[in-house]
SERO-4910 file (N, C-alpha, C, O; in steps of 0.05 Angstrom, whole numbers):
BEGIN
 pado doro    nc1    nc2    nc3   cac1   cac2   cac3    cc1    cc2    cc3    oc1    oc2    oc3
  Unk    A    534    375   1802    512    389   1814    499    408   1793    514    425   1784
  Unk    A    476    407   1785    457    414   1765    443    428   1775    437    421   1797
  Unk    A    430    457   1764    406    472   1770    380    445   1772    366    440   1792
  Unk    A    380    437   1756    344    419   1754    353    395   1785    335    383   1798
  Unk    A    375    393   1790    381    381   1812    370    399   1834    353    390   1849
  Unk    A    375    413   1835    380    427   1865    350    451   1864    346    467   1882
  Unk    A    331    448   1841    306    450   1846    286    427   1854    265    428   1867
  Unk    A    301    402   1841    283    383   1852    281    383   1882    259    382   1894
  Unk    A    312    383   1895    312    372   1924    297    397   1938    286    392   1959
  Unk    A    296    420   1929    280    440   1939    253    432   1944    241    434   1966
  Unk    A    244    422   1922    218    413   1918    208    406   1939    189    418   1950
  Unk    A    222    377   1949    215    355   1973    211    369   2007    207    357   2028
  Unk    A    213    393   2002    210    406   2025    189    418   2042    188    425   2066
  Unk    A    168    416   2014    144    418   2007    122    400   2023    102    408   2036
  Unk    A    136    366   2015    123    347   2012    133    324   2041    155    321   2051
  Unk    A    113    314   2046    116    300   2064    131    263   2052    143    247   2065
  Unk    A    125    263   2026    138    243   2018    155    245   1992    156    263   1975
  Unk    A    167    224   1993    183    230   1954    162    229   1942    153    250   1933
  Unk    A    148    201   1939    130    197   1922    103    223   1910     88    226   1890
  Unk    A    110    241   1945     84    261   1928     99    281   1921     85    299   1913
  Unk    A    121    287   1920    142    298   1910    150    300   1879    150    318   1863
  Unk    A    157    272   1878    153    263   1851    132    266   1826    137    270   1802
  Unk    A    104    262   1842     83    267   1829     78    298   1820     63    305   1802
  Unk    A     92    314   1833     85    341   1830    106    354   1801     99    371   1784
  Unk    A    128    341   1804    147    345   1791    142    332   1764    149    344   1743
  Unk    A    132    310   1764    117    291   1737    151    280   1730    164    283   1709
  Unk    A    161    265   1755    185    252   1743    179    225   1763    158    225   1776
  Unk    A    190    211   1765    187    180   1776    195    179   1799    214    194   1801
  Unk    A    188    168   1821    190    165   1849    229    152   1857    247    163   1868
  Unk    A    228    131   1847    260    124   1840    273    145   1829    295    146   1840
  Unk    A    269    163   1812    283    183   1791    292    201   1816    315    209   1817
  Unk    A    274    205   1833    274    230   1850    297    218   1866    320    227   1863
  Unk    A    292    193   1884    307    190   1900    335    187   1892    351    202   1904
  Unk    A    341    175   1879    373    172   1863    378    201   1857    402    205   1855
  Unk    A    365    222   1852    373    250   1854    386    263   1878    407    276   1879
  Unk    A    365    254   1900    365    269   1928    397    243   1932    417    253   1942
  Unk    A    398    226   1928    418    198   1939    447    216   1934    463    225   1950
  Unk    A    445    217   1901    470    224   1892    474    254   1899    496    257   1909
  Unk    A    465    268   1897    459    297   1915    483    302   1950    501    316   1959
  Unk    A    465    280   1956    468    277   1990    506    261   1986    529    265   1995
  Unk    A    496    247   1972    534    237   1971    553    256   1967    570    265   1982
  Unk    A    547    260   1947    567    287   1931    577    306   1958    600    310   1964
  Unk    A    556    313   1971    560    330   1993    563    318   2013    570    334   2030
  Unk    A    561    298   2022    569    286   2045    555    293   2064    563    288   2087
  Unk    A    523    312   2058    499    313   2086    481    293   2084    480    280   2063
  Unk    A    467    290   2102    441    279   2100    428    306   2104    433    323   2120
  Unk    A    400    305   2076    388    328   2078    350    325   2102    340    337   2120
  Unk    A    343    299   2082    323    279   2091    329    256   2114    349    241   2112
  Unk    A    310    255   2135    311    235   2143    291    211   2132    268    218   2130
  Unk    A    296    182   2126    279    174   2112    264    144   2131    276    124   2137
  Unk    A    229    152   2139    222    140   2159    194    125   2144    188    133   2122
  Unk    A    184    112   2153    154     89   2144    137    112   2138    125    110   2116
  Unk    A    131    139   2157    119    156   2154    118    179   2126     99    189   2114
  Unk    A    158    179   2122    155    191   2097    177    210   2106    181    206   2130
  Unk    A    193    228   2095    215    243   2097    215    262   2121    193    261   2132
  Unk    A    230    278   2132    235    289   2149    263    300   2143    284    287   2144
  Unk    A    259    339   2135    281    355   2138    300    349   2158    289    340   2177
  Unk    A    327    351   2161    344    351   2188    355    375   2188    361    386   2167
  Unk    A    359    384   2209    377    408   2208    399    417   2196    402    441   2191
  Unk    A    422    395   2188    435    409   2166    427    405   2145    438    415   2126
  Unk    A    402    389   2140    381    398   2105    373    422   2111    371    438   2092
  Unk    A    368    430   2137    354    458   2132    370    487   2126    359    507   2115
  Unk    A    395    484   2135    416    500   2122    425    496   2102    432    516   2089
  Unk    A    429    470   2090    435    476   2063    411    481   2045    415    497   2026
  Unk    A    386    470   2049    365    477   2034    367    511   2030    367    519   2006
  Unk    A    368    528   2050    363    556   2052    392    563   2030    387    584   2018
  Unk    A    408    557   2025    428    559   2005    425    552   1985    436    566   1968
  Unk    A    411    531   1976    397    525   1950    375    541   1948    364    538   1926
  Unk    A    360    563   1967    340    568   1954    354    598   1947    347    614   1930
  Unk    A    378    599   1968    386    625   1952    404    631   1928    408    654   1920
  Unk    A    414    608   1918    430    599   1899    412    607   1865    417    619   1844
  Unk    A    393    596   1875    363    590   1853    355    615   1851    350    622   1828
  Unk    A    349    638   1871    341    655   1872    362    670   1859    354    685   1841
  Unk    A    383    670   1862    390    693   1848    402    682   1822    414    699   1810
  Unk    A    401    659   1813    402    646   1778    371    655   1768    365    655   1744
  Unk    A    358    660   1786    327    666   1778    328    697   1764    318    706   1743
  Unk    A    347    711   1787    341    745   1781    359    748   1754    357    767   1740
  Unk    A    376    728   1749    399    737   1724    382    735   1705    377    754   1690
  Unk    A    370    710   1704    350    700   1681    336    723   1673    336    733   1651
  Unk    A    325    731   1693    293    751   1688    322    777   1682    322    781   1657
  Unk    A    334    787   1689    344    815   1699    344    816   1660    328    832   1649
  Unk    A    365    796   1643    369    782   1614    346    791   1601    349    801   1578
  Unk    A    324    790   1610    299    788   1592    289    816   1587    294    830   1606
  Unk    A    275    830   1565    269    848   1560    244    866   1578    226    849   1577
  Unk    A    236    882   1589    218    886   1600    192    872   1584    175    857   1595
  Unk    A    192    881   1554    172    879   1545    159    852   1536    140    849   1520
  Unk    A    177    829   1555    172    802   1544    153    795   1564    141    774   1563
  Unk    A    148    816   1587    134    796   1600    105    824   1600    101    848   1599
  Unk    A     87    795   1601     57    803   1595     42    789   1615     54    775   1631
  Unk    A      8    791   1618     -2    779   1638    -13    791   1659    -19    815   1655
  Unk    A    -19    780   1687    -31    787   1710    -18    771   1723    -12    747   1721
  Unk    A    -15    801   1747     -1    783   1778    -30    792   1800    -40    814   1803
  Unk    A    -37    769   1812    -65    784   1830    -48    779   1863    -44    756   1870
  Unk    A    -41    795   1876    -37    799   1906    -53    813   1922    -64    835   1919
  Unk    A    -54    797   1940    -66    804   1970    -43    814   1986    -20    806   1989
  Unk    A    -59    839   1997    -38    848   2019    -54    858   2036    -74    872   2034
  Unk    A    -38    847   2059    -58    844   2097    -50    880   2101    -29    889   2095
  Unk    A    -70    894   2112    -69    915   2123    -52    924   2135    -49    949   2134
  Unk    A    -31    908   2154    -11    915   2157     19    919   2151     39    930   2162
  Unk    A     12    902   2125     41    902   2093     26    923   2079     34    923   2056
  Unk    A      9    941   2082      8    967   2062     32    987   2061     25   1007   2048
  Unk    A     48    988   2067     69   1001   2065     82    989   2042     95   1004   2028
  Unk    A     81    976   2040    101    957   2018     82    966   1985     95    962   1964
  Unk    A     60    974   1982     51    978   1954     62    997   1947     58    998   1923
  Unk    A     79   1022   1955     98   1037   1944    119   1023   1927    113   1026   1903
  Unk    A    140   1011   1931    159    995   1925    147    972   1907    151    976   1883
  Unk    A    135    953   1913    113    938   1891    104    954   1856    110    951   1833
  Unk    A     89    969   1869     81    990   1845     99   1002   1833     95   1009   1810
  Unk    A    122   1007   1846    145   1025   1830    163    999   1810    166    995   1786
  Unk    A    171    987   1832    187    963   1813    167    941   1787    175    926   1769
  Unk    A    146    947   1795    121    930   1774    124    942   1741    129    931   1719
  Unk    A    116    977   1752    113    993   1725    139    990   1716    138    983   1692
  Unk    A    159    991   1723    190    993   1717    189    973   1703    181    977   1680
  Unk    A    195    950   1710    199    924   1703    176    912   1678    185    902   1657
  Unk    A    152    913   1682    139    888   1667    109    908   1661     85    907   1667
  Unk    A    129    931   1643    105    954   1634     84    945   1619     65    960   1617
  Unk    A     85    915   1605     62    909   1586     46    882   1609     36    863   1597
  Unk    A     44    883   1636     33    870   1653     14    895   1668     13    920   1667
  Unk    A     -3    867   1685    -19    881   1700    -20    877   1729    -26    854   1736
  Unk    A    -16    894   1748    -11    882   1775    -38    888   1781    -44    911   1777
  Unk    A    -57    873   1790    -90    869   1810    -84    869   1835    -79    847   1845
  Unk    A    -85    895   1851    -81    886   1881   -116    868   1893   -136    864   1878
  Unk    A   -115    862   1919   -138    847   1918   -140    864   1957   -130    858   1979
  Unk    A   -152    879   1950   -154    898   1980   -167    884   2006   -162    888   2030
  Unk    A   -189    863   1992   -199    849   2015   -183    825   2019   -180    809   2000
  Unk    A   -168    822   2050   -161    785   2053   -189    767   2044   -211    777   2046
  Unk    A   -186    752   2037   -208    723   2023   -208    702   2063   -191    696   2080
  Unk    A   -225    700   2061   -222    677   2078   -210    652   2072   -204    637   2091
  Unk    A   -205    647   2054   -191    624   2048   -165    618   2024   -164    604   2004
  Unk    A   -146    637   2037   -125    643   2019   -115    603   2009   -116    597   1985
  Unk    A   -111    593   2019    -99    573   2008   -125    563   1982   -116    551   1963
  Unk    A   -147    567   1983   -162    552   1970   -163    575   1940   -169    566   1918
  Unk    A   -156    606   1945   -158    618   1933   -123    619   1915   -118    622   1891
  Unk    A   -110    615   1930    -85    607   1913    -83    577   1896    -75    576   1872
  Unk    A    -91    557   1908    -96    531   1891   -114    540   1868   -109    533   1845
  Unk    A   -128    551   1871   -148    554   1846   -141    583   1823   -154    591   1804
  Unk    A   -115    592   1833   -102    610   1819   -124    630   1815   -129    631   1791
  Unk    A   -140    648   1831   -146    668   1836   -121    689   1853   -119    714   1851
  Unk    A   -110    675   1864    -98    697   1884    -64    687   1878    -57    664   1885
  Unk    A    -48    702   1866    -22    686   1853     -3    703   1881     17    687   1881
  Unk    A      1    717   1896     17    721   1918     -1    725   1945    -19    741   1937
  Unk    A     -4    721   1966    -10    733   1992      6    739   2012     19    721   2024
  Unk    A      7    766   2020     24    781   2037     -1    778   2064    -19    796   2063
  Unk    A     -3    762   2081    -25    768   2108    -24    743   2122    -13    721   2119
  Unk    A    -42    757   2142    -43    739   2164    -67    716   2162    -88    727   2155
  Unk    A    -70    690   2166    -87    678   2163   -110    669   2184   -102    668   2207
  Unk    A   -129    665   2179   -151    663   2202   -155    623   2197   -146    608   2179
  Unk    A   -171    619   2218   -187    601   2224   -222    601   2213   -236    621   2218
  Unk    A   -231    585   2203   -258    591   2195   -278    597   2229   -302    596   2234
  Unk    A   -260    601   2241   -280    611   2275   -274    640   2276   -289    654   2289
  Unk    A   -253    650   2265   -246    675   2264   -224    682   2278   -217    705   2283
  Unk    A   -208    653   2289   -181    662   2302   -170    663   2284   -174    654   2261
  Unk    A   -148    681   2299   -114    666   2281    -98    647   2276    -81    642   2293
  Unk    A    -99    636   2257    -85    612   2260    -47    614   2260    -31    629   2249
  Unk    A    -44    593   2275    -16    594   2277      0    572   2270     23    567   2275
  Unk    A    -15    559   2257     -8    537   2247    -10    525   2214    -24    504   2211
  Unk    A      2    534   2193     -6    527   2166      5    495   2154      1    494   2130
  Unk    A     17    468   2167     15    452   2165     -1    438   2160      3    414   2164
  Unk    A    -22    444   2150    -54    423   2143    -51    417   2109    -37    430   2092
  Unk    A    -65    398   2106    -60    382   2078    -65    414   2062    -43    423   2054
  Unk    A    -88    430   2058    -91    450   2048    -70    471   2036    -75    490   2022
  Unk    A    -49    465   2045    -27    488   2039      3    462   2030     27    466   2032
  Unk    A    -10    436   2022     11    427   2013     16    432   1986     -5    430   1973
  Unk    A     38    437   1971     35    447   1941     43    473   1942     47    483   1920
  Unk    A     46    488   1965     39    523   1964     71    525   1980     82    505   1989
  Unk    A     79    547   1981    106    549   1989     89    564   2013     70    577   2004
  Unk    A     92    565   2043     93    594   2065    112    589   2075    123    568   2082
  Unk    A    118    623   2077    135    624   2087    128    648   2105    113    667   2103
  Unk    A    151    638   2131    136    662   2153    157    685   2159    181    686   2161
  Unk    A    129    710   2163    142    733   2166    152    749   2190    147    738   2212
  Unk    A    165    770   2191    162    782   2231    141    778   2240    122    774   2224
  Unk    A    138    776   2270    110    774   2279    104    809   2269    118    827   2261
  Unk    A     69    805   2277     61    833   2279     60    844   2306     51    832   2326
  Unk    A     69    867   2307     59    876   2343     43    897   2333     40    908   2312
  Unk    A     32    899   2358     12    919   2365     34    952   2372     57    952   2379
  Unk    A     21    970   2369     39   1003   2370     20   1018   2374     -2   1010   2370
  Unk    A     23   1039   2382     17   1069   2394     25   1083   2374     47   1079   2363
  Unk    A      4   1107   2365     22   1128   2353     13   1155   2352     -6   1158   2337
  Unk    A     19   1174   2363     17   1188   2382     26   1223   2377     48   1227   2368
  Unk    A     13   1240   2382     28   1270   2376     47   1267   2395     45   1252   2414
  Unk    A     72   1289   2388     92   1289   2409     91   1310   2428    110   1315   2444
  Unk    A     64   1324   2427     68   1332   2450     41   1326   2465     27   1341   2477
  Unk    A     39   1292   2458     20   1283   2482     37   1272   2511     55   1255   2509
  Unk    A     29   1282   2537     48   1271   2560     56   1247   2549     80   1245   2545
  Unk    A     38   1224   2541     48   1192   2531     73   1192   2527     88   1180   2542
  Unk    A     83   1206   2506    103   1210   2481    122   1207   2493    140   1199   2477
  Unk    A    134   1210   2520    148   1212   2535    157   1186   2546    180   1188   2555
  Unk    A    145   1161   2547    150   1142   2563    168   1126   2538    180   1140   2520
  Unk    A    168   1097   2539    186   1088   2525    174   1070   2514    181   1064   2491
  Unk    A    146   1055   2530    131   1042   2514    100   1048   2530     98   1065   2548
  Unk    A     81   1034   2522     51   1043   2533     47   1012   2546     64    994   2544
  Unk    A     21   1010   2562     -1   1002   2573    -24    994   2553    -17   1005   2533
  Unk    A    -44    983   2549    -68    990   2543    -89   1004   2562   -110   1015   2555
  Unk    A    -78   1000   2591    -86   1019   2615    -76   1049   2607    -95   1065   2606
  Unk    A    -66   1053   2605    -46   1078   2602    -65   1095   2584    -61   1119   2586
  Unk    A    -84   1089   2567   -102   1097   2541   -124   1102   2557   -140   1116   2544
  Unk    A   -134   1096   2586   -172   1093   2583   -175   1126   2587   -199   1134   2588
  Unk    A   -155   1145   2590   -168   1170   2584   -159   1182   2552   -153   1206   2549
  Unk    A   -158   1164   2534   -149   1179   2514   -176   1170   2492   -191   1152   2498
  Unk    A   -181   1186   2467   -193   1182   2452   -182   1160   2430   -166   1170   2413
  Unk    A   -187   1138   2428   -178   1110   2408   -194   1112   2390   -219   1115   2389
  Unk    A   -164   1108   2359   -173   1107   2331   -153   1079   2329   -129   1074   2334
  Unk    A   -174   1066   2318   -172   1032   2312   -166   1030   2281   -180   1040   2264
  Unk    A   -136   1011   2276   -137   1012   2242   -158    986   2247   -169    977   2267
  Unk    A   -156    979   2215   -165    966   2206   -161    941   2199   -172    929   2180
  Unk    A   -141    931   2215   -132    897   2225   -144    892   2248   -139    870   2259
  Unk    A   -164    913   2262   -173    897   2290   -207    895   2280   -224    908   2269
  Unk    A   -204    870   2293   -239    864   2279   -262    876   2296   -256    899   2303
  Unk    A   -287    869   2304   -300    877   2308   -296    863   2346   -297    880   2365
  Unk    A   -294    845   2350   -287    830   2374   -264    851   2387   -270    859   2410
  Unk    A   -251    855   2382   -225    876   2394   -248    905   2397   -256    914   2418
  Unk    A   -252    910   2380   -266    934   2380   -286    931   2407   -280    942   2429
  Unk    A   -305    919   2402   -322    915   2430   -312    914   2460   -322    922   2481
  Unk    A   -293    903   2455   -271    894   2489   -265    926   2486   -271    934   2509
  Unk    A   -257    949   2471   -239    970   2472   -261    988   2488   -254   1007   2502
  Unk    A   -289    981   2483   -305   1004   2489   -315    996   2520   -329   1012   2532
  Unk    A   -308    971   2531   -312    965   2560   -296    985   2571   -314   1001   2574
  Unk    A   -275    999   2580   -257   1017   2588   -245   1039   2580   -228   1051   2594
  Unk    A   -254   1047   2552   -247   1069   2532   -260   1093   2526   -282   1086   2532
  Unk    A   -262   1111   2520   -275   1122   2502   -281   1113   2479   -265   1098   2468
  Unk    A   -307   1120   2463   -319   1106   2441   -300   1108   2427   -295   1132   2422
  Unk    A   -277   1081   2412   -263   1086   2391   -273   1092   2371   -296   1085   2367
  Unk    A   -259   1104   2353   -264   1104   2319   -254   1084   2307   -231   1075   2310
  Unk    A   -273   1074   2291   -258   1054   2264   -269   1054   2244   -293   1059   2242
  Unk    A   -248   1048   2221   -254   1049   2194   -245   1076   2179   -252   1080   2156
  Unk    A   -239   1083   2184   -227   1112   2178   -205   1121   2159   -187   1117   2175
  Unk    A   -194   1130   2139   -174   1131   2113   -149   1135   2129   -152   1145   2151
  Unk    A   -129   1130   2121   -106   1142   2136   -107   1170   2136   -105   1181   2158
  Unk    A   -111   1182   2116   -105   1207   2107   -121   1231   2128   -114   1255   2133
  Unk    A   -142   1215   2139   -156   1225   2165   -147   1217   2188   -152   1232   2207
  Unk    A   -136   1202   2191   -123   1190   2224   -106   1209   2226   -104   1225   2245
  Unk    A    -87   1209   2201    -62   1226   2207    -72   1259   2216    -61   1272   2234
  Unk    A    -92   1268   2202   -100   1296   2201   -111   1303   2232   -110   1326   2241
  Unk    A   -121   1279   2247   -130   1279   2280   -110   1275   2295   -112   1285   2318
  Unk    A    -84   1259   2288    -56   1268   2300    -53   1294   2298    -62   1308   2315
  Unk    A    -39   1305   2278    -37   1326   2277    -51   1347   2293    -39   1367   2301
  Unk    A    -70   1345   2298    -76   1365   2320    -83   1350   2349    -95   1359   2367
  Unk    A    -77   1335   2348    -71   1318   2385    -83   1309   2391    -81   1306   2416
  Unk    A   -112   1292   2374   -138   1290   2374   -127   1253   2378   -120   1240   2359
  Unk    A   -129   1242   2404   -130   1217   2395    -99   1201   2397    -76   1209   2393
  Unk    A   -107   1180   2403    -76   1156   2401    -92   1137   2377   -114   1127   2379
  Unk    A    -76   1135   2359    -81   1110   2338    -71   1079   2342    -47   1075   2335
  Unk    A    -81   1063   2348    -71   1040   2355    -62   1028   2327    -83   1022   2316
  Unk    A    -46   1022   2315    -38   1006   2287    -19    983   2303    -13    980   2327
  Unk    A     -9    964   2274      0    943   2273     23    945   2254     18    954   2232
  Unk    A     45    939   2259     68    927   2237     76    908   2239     70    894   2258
  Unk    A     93    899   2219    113    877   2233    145    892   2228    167    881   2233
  Unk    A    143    913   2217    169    927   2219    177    935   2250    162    942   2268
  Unk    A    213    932   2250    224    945   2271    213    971   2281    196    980   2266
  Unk    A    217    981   2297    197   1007   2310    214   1030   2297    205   1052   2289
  Unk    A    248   1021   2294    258   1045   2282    251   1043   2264    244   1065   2257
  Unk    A    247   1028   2249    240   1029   2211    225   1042   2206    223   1058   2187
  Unk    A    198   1035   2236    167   1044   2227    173   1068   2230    174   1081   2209
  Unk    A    182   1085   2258    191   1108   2260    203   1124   2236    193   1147   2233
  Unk    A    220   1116   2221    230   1132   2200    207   1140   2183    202   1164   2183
  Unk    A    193   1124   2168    162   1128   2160    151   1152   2169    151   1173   2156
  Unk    A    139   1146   2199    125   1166   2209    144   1184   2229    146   1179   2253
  Unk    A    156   1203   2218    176   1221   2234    162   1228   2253    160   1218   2275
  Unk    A    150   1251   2240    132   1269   2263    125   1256   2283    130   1268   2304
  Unk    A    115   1236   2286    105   1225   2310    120   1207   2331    143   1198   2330
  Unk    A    101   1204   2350    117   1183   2365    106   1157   2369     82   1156   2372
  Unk    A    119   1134   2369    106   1119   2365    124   1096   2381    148   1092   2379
  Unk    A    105   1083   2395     99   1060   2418     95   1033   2419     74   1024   2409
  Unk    A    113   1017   2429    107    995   2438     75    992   2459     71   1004   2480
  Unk    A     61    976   2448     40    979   2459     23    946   2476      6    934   2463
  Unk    A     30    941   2496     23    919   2511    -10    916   2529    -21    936   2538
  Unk    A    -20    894   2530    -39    882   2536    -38    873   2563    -30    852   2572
  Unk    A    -50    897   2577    -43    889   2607    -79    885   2629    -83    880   2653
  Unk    A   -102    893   2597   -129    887   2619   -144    876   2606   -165    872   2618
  Unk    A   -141    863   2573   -158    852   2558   -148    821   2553   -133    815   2534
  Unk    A   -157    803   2572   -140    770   2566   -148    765   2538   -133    756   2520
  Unk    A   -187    775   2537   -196    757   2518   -180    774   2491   -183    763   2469
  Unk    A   -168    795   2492   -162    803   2464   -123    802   2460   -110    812   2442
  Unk    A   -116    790   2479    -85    783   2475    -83    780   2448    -72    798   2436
  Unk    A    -95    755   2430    -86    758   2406    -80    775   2389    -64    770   2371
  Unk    A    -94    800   2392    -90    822   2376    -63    845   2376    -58    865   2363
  Unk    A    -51    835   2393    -26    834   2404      0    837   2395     15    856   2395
  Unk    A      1    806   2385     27    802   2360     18    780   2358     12    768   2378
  Unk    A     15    770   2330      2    748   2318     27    744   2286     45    759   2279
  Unk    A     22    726   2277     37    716   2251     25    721   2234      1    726   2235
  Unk    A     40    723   2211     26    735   2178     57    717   2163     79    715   2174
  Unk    A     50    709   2139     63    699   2117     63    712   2090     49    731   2081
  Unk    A     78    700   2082     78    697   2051     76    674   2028     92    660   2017
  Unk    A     54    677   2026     35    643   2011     36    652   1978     29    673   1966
  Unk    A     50    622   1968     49    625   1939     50    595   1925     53    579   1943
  Unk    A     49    582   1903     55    573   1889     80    552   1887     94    555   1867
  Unk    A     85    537   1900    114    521   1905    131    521   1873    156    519   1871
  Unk    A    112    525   1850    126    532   1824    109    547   1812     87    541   1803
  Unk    A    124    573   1811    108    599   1799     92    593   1763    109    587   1746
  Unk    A     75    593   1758     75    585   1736     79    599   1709     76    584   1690
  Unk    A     84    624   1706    106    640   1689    132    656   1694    143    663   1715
  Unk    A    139    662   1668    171    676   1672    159    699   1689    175    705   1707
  Unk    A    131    718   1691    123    746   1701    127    738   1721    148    744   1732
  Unk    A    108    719   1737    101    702   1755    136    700   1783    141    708   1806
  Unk    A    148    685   1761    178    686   1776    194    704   1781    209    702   1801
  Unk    A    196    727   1761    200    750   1763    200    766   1778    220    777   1788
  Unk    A    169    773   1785    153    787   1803    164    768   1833    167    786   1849
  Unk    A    171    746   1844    181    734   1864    198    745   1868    198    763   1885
  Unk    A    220    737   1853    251    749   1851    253    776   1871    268    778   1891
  Unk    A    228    805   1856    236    835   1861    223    829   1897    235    837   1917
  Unk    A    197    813   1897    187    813   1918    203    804   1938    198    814   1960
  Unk    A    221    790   1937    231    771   1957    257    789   1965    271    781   1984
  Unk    A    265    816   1950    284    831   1949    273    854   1976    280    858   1999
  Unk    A    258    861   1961    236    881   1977    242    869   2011    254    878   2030
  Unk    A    229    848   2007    219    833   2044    243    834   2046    248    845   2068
  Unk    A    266    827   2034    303    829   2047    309    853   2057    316    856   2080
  Unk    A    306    873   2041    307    905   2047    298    913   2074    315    923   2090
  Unk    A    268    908   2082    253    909   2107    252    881   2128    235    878   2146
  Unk    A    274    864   2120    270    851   2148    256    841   2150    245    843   2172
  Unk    A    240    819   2125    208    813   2145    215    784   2142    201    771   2157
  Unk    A    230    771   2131    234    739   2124    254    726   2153    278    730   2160
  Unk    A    234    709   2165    246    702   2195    255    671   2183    273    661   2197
  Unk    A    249    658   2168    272    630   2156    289    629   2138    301    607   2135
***
């Protein structure tokens, strides 16, 4: 059992067939299979099922896969940990969805630390078309949630478009309350969106303009668009419930924001805006990073999302 083994069969996980498997890898379609053959013997699983259509993970491929990718991952962090800070040079460009802003603390700290003669480019706006923006190596990580060119959410990243690209999916996001503590609210255990139509609503900036409109049928005129650094300053004096999004545990988020209180927050009079609710967000990249920075920068990231809980496969 070989490292270049047990990246190949990673590979195929990717791909709906050997053959396009193979092709990606630039080794021979036979080569591959007598890999994955002798592989699967050695261990005595079947990882692939193999049909007219083309391969198919099985469930104990899918546990051992998740062992090979953690096997790899951390021969990855020895490699890089070995290497000098100053060997690695370059640009990392990430997207991060409005509701992973918490995480550019930790990012930025471990970046400068690590790979001081690099450049981290955050990319503040989501792109409408992260997969097309990662194939074309504009966008080398995405932390967010993905849309539909209609402007839903999509919940589905199986389309030819994202073959080649690793996603992987994160906590859902929910919707939250967050609240002075000495608003009556503060008191319950979770909210309404009824529970709000006499309160003054400050909207982050993951709800689009469609949420926004439904909010003002039964609300007071929300606010949106607004800095954190001002939301928080209208808490502080009792001015207002902030509606935000995480996908962190509520205690986690809680630890964050002490002072306040902060709410599970449910959809009990807006059908058409359920989605805004709890929806999916990923993490879209590169199925093979294409430098040592590149892999590197994976490695700390993929530590990070371990730390906070956000990796649900």
């Amino acid at each position: 059992m070989q490292l270049n083994q047990l990246q190949q069969i990673l590979t195929l996980e990717n791909y709906s067939s050997i053959s396009e498997a193979a092709r990606r890898l630039y080794i021979s379609q036979p080569a591959l299979s007598a890999t994955l053959n002798d592989f699967e013997s050695e261990i005595g699983v079947i990882l692939f099922k193999r049909t007219r259509a083309g391969i198919q993970l099985t469930a104990e491929g899918r546990v051992i896969l998740e062992s090979i990718r953690k096997i790899l991952k951390e021969v990855n962090f020895i490699e890089n940990y070995a290497r000098q800070p100053e060997a690695y040079t370059g640009e990392i460009s990430l997207v991060v969805g409005y509701s992973f802003e918490f995480l550019y603390p930790p990012i930025i700290h471990f970046f400068k630390e690590q790979f001081p003669q690099a450049v981290l480019k955050p990319l503040y706006d989501v792109p409408p078309n992260i997969a097309s923006g990662v194939n074309q190596g504009l966008i080398d990580f995405a932390i967010a949630t993905v849309y539909n060119p209609d402007g839903t959410i999509s919940q589905d990243l199986s389309d030819k478009a994202y073959q080649g690209l690793t996603v992987r999916k994160l906590r859902e996001i929910q919707t939250i309350a967050i609240l002075h503590r000495d608003n009556p609210l503060a008191q319950r255990p979770s909210l309404n969106l009824s529970d709000l139509s006499d309160e003054q609503l400050i909207l982050g900036r993951q709800f689009d303009i469609h949420y926004f409109t439904a909010l003002k049928r039964f609300s007071k005129y929300p606010i949106q668009n607004i800095n954190r650094s001002t939301i928080y300053d209208l808490l502080d004096r009792n001015y207002g419930v902030f509606i935000d999004a995480t996908p962190l545990p509520l205690d986690q988020y809680q630890a964050i924001l002490a002072k306040y209180a902060i709410k599970p927050l449910y959809n009990d009079i807006l059908p058409q805006a359920d989605a805004y609710f709890h929806w999916p967000a990923y993490l879209i990249y590169k199925s093979h990073p294409p430098t040592h920075l590149h892999q590197a920068f994976l490695d700390n990231l993929e530590r990070i999302f371990d730390h906070y809980k956000l990796f649900i496969d």
